[in-house]
C-alpha positions in Angstrom: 149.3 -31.5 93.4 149.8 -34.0 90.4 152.8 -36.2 90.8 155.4 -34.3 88.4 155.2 -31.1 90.7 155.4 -33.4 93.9 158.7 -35.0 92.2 159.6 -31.6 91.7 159.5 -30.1 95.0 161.2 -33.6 96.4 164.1 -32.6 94.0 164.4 -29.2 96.0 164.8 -30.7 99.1 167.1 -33.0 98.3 169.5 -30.9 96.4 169.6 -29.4 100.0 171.8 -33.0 101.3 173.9 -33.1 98.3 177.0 -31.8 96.7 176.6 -29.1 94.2 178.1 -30.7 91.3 175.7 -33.8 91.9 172.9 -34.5 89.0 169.3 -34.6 90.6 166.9 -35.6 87.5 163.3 -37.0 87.1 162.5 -39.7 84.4 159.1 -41.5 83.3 159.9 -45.4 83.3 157.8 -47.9 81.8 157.7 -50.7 83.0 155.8 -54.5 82.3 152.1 -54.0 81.3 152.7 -50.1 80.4 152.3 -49.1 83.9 154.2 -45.4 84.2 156.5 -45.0 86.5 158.1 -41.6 88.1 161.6 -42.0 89.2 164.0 -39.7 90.4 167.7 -40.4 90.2 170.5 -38.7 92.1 174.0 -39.2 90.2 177.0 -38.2 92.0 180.0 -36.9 89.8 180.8 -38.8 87.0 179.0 -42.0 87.3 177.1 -43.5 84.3 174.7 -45.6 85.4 172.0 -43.7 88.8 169.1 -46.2 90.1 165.9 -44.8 89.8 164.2 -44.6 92.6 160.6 -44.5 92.1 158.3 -42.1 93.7 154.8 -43.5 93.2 154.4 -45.3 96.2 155.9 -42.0 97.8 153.6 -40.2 96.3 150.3 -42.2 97.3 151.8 -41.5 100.9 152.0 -37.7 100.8 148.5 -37.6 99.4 146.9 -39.6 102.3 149.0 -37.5 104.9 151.0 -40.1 105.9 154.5 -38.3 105.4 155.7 -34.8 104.1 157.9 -33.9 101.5 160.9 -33.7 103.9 160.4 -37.0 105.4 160.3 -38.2 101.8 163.2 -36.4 100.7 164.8 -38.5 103.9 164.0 -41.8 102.9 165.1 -41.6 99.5 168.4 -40.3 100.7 168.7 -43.3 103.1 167.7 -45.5 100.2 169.9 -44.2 97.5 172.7 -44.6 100.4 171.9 -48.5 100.6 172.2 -48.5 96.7 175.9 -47.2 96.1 177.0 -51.0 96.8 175.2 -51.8 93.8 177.2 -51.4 90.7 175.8 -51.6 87.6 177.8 -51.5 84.6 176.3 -49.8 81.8 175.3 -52.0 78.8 176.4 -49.8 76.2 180.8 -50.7 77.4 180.0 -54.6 77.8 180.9 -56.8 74.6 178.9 -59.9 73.8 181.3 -62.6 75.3 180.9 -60.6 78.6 177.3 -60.4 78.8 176.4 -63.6 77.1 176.2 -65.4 80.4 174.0 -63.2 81.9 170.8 -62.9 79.5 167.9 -64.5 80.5 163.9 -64.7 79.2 161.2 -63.2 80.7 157.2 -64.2 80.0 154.7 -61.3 80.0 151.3 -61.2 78.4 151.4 -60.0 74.6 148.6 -57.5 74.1 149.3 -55.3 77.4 153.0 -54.6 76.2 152.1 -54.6 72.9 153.0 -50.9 72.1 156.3 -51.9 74.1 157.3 -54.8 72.0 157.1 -53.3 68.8 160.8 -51.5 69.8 162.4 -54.6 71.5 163.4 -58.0 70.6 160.7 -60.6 71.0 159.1 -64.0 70.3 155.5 -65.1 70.7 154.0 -68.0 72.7 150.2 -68.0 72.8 149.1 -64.7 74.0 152.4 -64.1 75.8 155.8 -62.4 74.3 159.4 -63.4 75.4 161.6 -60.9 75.7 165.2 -61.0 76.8 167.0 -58.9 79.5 170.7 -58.6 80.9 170.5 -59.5 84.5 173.1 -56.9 86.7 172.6 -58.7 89.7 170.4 -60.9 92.2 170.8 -61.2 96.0 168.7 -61.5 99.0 167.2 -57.9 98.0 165.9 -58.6 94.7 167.3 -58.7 91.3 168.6 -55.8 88.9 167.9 -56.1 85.3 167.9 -54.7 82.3 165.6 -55.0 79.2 167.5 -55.9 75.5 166.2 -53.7 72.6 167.3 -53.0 69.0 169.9 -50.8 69.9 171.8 -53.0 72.3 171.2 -55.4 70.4 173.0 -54.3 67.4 176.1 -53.1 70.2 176.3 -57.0 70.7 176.4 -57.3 66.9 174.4 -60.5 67.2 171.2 -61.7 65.3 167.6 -61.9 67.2 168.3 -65.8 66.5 171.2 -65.9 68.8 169.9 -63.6 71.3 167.4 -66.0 72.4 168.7 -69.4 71.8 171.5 -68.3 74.5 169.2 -65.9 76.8 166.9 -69.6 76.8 169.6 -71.7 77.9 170.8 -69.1 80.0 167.5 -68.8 81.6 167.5 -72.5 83.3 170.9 -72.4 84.4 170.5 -68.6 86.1 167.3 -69.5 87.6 166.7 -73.0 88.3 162.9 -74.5 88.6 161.4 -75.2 92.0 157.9 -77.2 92.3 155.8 -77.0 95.4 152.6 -78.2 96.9 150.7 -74.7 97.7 150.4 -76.2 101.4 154.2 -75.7 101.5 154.1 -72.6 100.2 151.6 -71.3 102.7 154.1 -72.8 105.8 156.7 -70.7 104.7 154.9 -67.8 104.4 154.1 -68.5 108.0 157.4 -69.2 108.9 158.7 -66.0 107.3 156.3 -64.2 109.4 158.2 -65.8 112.5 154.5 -68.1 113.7 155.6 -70.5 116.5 156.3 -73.9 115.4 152.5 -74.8 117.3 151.0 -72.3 115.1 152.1 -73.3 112.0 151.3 -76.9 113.4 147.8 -76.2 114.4 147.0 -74.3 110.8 148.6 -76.7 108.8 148.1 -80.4 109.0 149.7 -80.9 105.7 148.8 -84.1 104.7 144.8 -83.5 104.9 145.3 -80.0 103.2 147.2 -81.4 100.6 144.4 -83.9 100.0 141.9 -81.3 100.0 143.8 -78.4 98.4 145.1 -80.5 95.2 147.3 -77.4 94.0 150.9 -77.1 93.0 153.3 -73.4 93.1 155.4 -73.6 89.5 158.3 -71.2 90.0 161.7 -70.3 90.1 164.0 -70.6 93.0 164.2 -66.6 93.5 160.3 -66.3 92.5 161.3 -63.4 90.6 160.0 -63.9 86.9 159.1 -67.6 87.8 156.0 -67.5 85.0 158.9 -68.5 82.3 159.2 -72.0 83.8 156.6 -73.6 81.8 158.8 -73.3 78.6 161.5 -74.9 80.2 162.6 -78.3 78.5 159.9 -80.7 79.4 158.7 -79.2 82.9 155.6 -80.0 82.2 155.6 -83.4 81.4 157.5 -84.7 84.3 154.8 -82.3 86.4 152.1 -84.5 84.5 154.0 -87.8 85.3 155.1 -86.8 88.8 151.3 -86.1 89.6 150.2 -89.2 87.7 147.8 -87.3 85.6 147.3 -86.8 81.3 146.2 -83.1 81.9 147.6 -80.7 83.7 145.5 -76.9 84.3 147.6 -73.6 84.3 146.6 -70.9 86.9 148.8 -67.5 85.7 149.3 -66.1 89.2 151.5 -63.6 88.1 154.7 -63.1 85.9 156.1 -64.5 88.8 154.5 -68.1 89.3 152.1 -70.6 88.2 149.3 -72.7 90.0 149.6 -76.2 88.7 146.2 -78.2 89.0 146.3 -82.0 88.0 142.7 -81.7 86.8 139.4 -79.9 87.1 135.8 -80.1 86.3 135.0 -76.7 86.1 136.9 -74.8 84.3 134.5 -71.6 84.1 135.2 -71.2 88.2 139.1 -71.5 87.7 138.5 -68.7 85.2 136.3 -66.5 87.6 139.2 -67.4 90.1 142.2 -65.7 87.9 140.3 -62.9 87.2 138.6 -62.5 90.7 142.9 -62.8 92.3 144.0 -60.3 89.3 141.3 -57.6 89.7 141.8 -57.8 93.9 145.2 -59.4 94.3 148.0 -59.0 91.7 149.7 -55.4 91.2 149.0 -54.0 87.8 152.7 -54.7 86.9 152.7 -58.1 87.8 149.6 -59.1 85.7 150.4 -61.9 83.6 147.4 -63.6 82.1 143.5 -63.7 82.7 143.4 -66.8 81.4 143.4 -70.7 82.4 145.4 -72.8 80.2 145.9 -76.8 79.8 148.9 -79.2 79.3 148.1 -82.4 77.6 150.7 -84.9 78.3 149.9 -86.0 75.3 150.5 -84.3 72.7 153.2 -82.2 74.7 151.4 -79.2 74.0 149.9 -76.1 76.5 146.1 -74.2 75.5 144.1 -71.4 76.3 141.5 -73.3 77.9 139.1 -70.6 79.1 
């Protein structure tokens, strides 16, 4: 069974738990590095804007035997139940002094949206395009946003030119930098995954791993979309002074983050090491870059390097 006839026969079931005059519809969504996905979205009388839920991962599930159809059909009720708090106003009834507050960039690699791009507002930065999106909202779930593209932008009735000088400044403000040492990083994750305070003790002696494991986390303060720091205004000089170092080596760990190396004598094997985490590690989606790229406080200026 291919997924479209497996969305389809979810569909039946849920129009089972519904009203009859509510809207049960299937729609392909594309999302960052043309990755497809199959969403189905249950709109109850007249609202305008339905949250897809997307069936992929549902669908991996039912394949492997791990759940049926009507234990699907379930779960996405219980899930589009948790969603009704979440109102999203629709793009096409907001002016541009009520959204301009609420765009913000995004930093995704250039030739795997390229087909994308060609229908959306975008700049370039070496082999990455920035494209702009409305965010709805952001909590302790996530974050719900929406991309800009020619039409909407013409609703605004702005230029490309203003769209991103305010979605940059916006994009600061909205989502603030953070700057860790990866040993920090890895305590949290620990700490998130409720170790005991001994644990995390014994694992982690900070300071020696530290000395040993010379690498920084480059983010944003929700980690969602954190990969846009690096063109914030001059993060990465006062990375490079903070770390007392001229260069400074850019790991692309996903669109989400960067690993921030002050320095490195082999850069072939931090290449290997992207592509090795990308290939093994990384969703698809959240692909940002297989390459390793260097600041030179210098010149002010960030390179492919490898």
């Amino acid at each position: 069974m291919g997924i479209e006839e497996f969305c389809g026969k979810v569909m039946d079931q849920l129009r089972k738990a519904v009203p009859a005059d509510t809207e049960i519809r299937m729609q392909k969504v594309y999302k960052n590095n043309g990755l497809c996905l199959f969403g189905i979205g249950i709109c109850y009388g007249n609202e305008i804007c339905t949250p897809q839920i997307y069936m992929n991962e549902y669908y991996q599930s039912y394949q492997n035997g791990k759940k049926s159809i009507v234990q699907i059909a379930e779960e996405v009720m219980k899930l589009r139940k948790s969603m009704e708090q979440e109102k999203i106003e629709p793009i096409t009834d907001l002016q541009w002094g009520n959204i301009k507050d609420k765009l913000f960039c995004r930093l995704v690699n250039l030739q795997m949206n390229q087909k994308k791009i060609e229908h959306i507002p975008h700049r370039t930065y070496l082999d990455f395009a920035i494209t702009c999106r409305l965010l709805h909202l952001v909590d302790c779930n996530g974050m719900a946003s929406s991309e800009i593209g020619y039409d909407e932008l013409e609703l605004m009735g702005v230029t490309e030119e203003e769209l991103f000088n305010q979605a940059l400044l916006n994009t600061e403000r909205l989502f603030p930098v953070e700057f860790r040492p990866m040993v920090s990083v890895l305590e949290k994750i620990l700490q998130n995954q409720n170790a005991p305070d001994s644990l995390i003790k014994e694992s982690l002696d900070l300071e020696e791993m530290q000395e040993k494991v010379n690498m920084y986390v480059l983010s944003n303060t929700t980690g969602v979309n954190g990969a846009m720091t690096i063109l914030y205004e001059d993060i990465l000089k006062q990375i490079a002074i903070q770390l007392k170092t001229e260069i400074l080596y850019l790991l692309p760990s996903s669109v989400h983050e960067w690993i921030v190396l002050p320095g490195c004598d082999d850069v072939a094997f931090l290449k290997d090491l992207v592509e090795n985490v990308n290939y093994t590690e990384v969703p698809d989606m959240d692909v940002l870059s297989y390459h390793v790229y260097r600041y030179d406080r210098s010149t002010d200026m960030v390179e492919i390097a490898a």
